[in-house]
N, CA, C and O atoms as CSV, one atom per row, in Angstrom:
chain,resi,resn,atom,element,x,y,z
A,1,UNK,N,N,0.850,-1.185,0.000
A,1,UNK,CA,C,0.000,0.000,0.000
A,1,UNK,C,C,0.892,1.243,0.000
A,1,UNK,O,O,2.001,1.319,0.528
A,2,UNK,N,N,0.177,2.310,-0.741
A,2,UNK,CA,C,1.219,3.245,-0.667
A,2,UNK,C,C,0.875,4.196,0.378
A,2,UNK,O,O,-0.283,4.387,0.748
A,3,UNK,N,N,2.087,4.902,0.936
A,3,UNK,CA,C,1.955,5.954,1.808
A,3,UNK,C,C,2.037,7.692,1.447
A,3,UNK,O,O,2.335,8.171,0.353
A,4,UNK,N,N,1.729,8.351,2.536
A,4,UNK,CA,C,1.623,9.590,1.548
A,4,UNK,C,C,1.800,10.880,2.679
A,4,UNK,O,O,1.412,10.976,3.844
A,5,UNK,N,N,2.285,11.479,2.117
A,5,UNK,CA,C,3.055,12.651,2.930
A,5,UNK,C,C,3.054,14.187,2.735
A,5,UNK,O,O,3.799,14.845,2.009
A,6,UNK,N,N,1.972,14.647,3.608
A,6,UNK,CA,C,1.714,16.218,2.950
A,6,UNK,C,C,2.594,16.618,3.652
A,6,UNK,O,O,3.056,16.189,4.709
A,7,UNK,N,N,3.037,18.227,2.488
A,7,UNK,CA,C,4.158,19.254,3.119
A,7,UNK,C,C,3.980,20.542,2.535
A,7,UNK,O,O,3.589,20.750,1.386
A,8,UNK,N,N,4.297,21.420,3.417
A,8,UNK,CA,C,4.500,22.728,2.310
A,8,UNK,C,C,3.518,23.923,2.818
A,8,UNK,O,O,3.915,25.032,2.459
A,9,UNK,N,N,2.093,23.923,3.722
A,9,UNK,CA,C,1.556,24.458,4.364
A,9,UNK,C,C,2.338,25.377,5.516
A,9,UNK,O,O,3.470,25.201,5.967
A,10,UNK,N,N,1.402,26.379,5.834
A,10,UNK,CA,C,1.672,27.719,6.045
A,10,UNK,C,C,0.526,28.637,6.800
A,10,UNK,O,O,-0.662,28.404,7.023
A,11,UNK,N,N,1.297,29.691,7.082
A,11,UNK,CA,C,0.225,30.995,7.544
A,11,UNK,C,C,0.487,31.798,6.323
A,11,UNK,O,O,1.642,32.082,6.005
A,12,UNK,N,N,-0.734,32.244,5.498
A,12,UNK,CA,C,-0.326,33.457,4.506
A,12,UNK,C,C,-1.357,34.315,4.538
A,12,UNK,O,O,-2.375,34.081,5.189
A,13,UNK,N,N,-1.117,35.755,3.592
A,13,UNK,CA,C,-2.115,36.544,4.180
A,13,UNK,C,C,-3.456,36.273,2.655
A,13,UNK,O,O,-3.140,35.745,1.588
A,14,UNK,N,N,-4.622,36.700,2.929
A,14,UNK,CA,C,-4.855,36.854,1.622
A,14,UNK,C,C,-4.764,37.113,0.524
A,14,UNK,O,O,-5.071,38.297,0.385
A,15,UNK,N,N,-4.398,36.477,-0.768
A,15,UNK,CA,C,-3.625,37.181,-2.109
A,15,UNK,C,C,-2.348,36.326,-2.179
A,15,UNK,O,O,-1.465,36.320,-3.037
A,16,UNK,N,N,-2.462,35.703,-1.203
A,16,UNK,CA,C,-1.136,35.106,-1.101
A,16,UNK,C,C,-0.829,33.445,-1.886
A,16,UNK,O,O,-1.815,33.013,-2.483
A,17,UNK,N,N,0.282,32.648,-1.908
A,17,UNK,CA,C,0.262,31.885,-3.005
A,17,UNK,C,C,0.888,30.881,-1.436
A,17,UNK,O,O,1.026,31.388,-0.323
A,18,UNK,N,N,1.148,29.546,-1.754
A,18,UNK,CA,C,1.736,28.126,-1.207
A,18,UNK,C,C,2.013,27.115,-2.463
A,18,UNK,O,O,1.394,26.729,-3.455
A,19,UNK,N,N,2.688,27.005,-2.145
A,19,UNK,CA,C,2.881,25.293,-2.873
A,19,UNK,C,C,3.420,24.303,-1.993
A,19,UNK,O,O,4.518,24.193,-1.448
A,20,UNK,N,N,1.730,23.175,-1.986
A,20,UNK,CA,C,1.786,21.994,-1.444
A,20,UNK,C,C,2.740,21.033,-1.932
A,20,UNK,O,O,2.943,21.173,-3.138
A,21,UNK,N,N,3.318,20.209,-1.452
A,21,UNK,CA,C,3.833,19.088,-1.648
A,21,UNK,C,C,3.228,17.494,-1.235
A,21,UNK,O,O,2.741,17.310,-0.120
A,22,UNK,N,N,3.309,16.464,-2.176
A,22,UNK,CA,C,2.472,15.453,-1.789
A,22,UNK,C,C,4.073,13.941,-2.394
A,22,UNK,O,O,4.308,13.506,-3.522
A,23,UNK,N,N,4.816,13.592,-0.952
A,23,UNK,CA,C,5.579,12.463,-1.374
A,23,UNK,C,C,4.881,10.874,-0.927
A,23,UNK,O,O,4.481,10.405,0.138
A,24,UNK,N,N,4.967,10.401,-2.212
A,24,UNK,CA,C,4.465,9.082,-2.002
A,24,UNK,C,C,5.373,8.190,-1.672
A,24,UNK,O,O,6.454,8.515,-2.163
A,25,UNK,N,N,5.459,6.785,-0.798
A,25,UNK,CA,C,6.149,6.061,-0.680
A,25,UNK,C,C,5.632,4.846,-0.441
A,25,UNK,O,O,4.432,4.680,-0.222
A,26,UNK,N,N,6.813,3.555,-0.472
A,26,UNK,CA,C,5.749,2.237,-0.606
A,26,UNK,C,C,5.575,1.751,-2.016
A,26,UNK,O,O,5.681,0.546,-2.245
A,27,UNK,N,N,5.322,2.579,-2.946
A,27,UNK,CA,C,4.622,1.904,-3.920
A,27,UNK,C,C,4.896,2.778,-4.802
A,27,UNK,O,O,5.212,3.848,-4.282
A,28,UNK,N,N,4.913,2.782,-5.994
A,28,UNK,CA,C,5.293,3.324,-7.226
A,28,UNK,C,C,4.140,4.369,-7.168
A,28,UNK,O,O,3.242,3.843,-6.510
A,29,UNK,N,N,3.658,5.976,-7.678
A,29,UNK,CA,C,2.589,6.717,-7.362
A,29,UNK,C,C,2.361,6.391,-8.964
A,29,UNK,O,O,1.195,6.618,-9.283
A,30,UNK,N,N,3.074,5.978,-9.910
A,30,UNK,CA,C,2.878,5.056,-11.560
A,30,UNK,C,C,1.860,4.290,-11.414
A,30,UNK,O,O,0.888,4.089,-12.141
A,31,UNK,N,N,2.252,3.755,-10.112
A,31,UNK,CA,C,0.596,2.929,-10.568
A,31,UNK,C,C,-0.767,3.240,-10.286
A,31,UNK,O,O,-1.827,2.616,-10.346
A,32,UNK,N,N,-0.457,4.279,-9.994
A,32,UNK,CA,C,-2.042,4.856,-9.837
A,32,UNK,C,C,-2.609,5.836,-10.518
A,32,UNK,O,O,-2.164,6.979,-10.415
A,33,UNK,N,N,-3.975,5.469,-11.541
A,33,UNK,CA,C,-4.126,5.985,-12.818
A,33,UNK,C,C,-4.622,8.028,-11.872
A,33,UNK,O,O,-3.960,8.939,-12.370
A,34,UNK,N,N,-5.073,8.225,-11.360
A,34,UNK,CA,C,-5.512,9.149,-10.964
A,34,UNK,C,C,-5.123,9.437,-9.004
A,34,UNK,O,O,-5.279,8.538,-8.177
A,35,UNK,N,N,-4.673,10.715,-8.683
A,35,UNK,CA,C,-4.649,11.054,-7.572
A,35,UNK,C,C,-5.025,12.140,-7.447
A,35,UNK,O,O,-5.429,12.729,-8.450
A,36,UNK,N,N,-5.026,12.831,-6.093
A,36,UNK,CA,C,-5.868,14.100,-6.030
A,36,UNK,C,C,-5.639,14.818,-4.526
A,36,UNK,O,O,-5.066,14.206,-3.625
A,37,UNK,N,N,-6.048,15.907,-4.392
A,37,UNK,CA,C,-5.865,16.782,-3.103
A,37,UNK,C,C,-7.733,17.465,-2.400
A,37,UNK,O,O,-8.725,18.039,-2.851
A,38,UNK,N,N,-7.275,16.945,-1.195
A,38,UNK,CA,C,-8.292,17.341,-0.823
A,38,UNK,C,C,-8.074,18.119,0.726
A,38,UNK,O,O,-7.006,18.196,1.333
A,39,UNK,N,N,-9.274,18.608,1.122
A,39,UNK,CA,C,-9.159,19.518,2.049
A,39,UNK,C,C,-10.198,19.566,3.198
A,39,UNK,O,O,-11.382,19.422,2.890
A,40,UNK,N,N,-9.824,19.776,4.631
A,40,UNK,CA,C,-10.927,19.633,5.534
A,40,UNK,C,C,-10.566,20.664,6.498
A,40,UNK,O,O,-9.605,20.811,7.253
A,41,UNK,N,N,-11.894,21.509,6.183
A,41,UNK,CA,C,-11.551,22.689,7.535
A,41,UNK,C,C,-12.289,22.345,8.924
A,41,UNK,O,O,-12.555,21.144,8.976
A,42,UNK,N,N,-12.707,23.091,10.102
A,42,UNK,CA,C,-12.655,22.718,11.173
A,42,UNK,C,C,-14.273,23.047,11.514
A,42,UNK,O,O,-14.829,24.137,11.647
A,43,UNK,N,N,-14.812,21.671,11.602
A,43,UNK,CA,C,-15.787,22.021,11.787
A,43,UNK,C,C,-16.834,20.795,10.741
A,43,UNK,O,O,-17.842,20.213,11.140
A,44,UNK,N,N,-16.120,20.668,9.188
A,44,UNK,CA,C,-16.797,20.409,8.424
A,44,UNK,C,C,-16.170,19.121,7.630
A,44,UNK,O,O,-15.044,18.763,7.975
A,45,UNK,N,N,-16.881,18.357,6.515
A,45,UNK,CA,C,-16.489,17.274,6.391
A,45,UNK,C,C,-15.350,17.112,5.173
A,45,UNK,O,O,-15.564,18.178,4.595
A,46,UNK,N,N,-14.510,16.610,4.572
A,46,UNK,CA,C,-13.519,16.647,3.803
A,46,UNK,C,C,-14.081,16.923,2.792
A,46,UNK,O,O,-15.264,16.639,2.609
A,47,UNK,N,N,-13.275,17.592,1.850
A,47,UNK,CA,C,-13.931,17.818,0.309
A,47,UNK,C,C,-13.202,17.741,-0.586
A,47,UNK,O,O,-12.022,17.938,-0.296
A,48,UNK,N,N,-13.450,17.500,-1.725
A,48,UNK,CA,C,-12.500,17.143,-3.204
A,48,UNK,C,C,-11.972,18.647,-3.300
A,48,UNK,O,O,-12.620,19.657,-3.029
A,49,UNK,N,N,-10.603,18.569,-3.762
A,49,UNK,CA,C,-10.554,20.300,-4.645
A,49,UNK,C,C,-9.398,19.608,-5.836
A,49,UNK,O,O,-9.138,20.428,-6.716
A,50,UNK,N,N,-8.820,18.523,-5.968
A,50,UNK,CA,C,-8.650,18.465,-7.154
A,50,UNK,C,C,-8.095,17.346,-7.706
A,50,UNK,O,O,-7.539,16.611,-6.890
A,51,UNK,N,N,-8.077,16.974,-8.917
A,51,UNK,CA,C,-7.266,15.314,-9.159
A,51,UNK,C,C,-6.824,15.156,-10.367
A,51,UNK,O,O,-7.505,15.789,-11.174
A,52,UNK,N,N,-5.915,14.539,-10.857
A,52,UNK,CA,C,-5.363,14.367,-11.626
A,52,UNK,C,C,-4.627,13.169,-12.296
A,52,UNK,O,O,-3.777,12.529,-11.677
A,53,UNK,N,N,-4.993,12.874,-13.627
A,53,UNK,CA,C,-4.765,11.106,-14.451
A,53,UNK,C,C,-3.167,10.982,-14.298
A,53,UNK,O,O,-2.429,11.765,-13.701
A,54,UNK,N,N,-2.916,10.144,-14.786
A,54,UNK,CA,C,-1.064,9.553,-14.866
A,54,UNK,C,C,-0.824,10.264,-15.910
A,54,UNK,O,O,0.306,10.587,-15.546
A,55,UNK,N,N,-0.897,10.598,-16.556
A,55,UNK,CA,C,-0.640,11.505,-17.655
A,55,UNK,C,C,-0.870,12.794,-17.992
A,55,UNK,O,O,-0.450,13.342,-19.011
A,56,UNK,N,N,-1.784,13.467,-16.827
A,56,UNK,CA,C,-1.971,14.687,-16.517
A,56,UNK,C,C,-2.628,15.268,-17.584
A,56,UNK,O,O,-2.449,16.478,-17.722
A,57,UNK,N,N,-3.604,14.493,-18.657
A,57,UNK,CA,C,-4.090,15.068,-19.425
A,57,UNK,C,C,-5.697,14.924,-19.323
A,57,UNK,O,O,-6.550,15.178,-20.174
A,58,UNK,N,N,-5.871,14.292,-17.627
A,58,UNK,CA,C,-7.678,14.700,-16.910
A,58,UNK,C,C,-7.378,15.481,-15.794
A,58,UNK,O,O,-6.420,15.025,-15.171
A,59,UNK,N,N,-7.789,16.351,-15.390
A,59,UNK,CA,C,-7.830,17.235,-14.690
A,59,UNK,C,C,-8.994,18.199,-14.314
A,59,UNK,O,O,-9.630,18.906,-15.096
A,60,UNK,N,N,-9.163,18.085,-12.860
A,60,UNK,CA,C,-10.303,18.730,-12.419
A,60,UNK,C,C,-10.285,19.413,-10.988
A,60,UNK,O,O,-9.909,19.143,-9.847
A,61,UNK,N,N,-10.758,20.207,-11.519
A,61,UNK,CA,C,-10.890,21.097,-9.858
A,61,UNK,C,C,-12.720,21.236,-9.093
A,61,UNK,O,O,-13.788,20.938,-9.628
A,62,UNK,N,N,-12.507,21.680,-7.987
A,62,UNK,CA,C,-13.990,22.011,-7.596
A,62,UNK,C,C,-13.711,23.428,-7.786
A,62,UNK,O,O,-12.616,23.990,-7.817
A,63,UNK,N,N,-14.851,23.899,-7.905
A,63,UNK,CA,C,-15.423,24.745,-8.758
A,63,UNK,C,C,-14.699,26.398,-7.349
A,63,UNK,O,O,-14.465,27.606,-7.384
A,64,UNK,N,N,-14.669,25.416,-6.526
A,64,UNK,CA,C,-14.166,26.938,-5.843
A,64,UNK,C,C,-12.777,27.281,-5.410
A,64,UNK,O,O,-12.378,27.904,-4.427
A,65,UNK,N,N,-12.153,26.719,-6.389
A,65,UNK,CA,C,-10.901,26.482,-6.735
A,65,UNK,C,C,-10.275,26.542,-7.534
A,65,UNK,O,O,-9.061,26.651,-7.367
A,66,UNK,N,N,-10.912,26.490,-8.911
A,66,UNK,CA,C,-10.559,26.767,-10.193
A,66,UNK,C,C,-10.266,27.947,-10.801
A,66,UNK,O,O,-10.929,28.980,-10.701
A,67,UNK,N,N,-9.124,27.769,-11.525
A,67,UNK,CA,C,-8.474,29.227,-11.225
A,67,UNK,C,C,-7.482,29.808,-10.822
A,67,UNK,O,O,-6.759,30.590,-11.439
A,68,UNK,N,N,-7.398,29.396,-9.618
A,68,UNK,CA,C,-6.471,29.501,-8.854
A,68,UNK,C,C,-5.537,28.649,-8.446
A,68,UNK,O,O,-4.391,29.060,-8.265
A,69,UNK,N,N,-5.848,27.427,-8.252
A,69,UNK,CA,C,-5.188,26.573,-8.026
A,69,UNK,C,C,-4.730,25.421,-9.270
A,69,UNK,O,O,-5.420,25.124,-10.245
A,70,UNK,N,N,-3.781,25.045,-9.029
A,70,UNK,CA,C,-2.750,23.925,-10.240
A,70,UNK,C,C,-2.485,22.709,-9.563
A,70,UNK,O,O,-2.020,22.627,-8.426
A,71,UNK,N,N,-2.786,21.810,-10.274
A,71,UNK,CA,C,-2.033,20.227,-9.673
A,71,UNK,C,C,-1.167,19.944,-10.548
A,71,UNK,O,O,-1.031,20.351,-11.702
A,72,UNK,N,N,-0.199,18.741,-9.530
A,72,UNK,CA,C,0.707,18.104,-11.139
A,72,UNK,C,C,1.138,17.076,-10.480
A,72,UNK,O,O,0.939,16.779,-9.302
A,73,UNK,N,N,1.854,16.436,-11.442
A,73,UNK,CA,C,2.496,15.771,-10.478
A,73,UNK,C,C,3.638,15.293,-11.062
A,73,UNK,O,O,3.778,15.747,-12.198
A,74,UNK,N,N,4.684,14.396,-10.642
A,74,UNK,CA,C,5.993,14.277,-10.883
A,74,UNK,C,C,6.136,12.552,-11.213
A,74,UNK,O,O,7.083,12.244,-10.488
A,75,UNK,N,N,5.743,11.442,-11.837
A,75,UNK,CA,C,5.545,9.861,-10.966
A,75,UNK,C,C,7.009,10.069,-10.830
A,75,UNK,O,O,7.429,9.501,-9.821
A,76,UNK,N,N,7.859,10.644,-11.454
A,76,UNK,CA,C,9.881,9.483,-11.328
A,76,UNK,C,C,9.696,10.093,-9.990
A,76,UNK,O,O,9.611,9.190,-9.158
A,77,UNK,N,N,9.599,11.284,-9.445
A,77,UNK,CA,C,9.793,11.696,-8.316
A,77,UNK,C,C,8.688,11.076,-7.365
A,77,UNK,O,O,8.968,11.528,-6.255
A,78,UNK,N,N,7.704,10.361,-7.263
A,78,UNK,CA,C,6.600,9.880,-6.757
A,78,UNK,C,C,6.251,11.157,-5.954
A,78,UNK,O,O,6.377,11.167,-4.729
A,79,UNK,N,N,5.806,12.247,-6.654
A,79,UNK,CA,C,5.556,13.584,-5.645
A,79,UNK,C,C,4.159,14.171,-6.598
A,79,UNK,O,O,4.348,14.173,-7.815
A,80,UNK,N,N,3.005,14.583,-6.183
A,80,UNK,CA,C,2.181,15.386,-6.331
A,80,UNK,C,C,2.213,16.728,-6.085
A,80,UNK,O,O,2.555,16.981,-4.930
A,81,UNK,N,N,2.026,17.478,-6.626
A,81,UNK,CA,C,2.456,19.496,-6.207
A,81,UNK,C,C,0.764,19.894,-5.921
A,81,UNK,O,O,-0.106,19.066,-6.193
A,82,UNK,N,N,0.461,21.099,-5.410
A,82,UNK,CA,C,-0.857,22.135,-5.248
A,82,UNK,C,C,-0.419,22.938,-5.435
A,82,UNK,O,O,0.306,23.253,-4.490
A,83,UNK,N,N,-0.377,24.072,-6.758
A,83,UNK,CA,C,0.146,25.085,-6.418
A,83,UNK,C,C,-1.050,26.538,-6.312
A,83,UNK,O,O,-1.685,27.026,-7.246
A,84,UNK,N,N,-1.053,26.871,-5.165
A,84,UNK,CA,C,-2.641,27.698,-4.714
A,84,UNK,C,C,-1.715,29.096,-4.701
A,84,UNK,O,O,-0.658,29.511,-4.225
A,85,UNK,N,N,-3.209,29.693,-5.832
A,85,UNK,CA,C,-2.920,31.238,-5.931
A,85,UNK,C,C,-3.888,31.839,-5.471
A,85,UNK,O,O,-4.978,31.281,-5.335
A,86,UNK,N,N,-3.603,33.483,-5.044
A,86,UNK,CA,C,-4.933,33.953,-4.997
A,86,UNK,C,C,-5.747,33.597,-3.878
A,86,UNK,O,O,-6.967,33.754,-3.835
A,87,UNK,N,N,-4.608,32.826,-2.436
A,87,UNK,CA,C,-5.572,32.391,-1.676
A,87,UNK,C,C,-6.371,33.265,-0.892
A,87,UNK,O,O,-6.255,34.489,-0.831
A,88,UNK,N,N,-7.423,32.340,-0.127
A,88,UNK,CA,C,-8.467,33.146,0.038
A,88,UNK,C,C,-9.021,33.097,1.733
A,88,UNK,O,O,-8.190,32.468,2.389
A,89,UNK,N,N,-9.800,33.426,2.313
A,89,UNK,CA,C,-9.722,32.969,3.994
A,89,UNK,C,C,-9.893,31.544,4.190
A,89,UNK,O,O,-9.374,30.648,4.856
A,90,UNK,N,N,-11.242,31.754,2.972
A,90,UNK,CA,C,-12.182,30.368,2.975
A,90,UNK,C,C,-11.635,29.572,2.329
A,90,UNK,O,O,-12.467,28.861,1.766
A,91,UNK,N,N,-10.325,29.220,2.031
A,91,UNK,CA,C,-9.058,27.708,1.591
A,91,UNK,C,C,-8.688,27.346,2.820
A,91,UNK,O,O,-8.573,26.134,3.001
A,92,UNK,N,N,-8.416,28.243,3.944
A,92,UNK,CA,C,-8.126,27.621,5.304
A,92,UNK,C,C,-8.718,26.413,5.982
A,92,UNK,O,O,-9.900,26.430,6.325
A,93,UNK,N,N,-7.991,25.421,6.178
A,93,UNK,CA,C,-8.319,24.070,5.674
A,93,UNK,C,C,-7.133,22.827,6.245
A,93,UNK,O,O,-5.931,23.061,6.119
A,94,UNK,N,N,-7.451,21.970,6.653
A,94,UNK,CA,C,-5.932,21.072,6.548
A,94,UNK,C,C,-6.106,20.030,5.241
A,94,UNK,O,O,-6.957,19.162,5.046
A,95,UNK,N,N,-4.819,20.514,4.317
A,95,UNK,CA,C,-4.965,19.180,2.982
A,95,UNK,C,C,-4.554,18.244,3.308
A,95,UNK,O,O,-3.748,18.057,4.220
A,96,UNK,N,N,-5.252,17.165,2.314
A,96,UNK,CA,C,-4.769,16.144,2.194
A,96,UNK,C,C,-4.293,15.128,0.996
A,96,UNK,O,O,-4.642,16.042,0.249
A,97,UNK,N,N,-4.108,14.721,0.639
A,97,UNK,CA,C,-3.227,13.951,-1.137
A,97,UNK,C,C,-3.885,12.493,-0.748
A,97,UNK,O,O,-3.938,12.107,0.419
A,98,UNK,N,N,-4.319,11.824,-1.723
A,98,UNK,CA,C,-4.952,10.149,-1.699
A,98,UNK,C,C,-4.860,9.829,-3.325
A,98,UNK,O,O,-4.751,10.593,-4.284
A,99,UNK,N,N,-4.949,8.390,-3.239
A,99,UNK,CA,C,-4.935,8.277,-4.896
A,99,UNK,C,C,-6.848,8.557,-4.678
A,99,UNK,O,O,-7.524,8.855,-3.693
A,100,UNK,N,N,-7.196,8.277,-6.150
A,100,UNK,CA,C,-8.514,8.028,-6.273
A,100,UNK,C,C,-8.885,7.180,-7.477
A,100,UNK,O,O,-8.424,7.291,-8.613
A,101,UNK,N,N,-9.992,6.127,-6.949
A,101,UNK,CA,C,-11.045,6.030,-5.372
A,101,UNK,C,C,-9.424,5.829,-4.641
A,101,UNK,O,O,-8.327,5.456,-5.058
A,102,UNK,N,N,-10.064,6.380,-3.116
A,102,UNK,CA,C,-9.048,6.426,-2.152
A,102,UNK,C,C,-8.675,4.949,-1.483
A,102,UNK,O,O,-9.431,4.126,-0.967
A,103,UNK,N,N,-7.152,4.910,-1.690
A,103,UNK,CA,C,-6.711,3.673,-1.280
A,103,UNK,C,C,-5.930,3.496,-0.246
A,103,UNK,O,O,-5.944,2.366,0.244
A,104,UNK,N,N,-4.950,4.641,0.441
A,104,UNK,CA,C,-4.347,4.714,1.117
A,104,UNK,C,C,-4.681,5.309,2.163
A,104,UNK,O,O,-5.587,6.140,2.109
A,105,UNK,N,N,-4.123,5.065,3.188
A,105,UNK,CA,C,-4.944,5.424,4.643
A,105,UNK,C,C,-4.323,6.967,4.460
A,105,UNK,O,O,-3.544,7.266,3.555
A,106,UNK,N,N,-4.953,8.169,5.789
A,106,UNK,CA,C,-4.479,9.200,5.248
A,106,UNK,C,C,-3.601,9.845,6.003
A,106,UNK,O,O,-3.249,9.498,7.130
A,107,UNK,N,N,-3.188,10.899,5.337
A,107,UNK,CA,C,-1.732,11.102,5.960
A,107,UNK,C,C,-2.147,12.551,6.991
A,107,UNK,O,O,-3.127,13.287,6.872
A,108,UNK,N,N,-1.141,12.619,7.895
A,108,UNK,CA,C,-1.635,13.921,8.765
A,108,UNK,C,C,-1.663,15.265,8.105
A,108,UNK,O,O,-1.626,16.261,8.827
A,109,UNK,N,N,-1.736,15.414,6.564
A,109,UNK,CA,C,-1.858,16.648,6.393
A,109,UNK,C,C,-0.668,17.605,6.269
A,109,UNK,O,O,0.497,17.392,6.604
A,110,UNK,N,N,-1.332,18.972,5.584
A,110,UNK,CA,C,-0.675,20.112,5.820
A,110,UNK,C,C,-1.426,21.607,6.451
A,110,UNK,O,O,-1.700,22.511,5.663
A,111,UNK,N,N,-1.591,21.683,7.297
A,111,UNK,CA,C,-2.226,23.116,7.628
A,111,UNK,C,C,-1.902,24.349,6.645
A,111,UNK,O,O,-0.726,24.655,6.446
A,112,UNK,N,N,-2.951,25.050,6.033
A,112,UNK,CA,C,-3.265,26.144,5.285
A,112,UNK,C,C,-4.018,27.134,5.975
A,112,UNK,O,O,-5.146,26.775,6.313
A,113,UNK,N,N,-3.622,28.463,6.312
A,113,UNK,CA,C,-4.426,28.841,7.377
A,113,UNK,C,C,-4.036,30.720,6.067
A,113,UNK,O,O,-3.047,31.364,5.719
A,114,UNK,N,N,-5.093,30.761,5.911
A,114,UNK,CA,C,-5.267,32.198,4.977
A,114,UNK,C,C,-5.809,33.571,5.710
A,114,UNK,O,O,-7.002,33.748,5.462
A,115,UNK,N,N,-5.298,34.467,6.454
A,115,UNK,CA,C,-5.460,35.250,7.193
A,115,UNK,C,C,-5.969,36.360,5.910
A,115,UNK,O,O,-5.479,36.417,4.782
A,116,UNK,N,N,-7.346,37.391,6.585
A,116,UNK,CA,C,-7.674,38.258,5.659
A,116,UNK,C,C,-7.290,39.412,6.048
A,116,UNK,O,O,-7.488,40.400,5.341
């Protein structure tokens, strides 16, 4: 099973940019046709904000995210990126990286905390 490792979270102010980091280990992140980033703020239940095929040519965001935010990912490096622009209060959130459908148990996250 593969494992998975958020990094790269922060305090920023609004307007402000992060780039997440997502290292996989265990298992080749090649073999998994699609992965993705998701997010859970405090209070409320996890939510999709974005995912992406092995070939990076499906790609999708939720809708309150689009725009602003970029996925990618790396397989030789087994690393997934977020790169969030334009953030906003309401991204404040802890992410999280899973393949999808979700297979790997989840990892503790990265805190995103967007001050206005």
């Amino acid at each position: 099973q593969v494992q998975l490792a958020e990094s790269g979270g922060g305090l920023v102010q609004a307007g402000g940019s992060l780039r997440l980091s997502c290292a996989a280990s265990g298992r080749a992140l090649s073999r998994y046709d699609m992965v993705g980033w998701f997010r859970q703020a405090p209070g409320k239940e996890r939510e999709f904000v974005a995912r992406i095929n092995g070939v990076g040519g499906n790609i999708i965001y939720a809708v309150s995210v689009k725009g602003r935010f970029t996925i990618s990912r790396d397989n030789a490096k087994n690393m997934v990126y977020l790169q969030m622009n334009s953030l906003k209060p309401e991204d404040t959130a802890m992410y999280f990286c899973n393949t999808i459908p979700v297979e790997a148990s989840w990892g503790q996250g990265t805190q995103v905390t967007v001050s206005s």
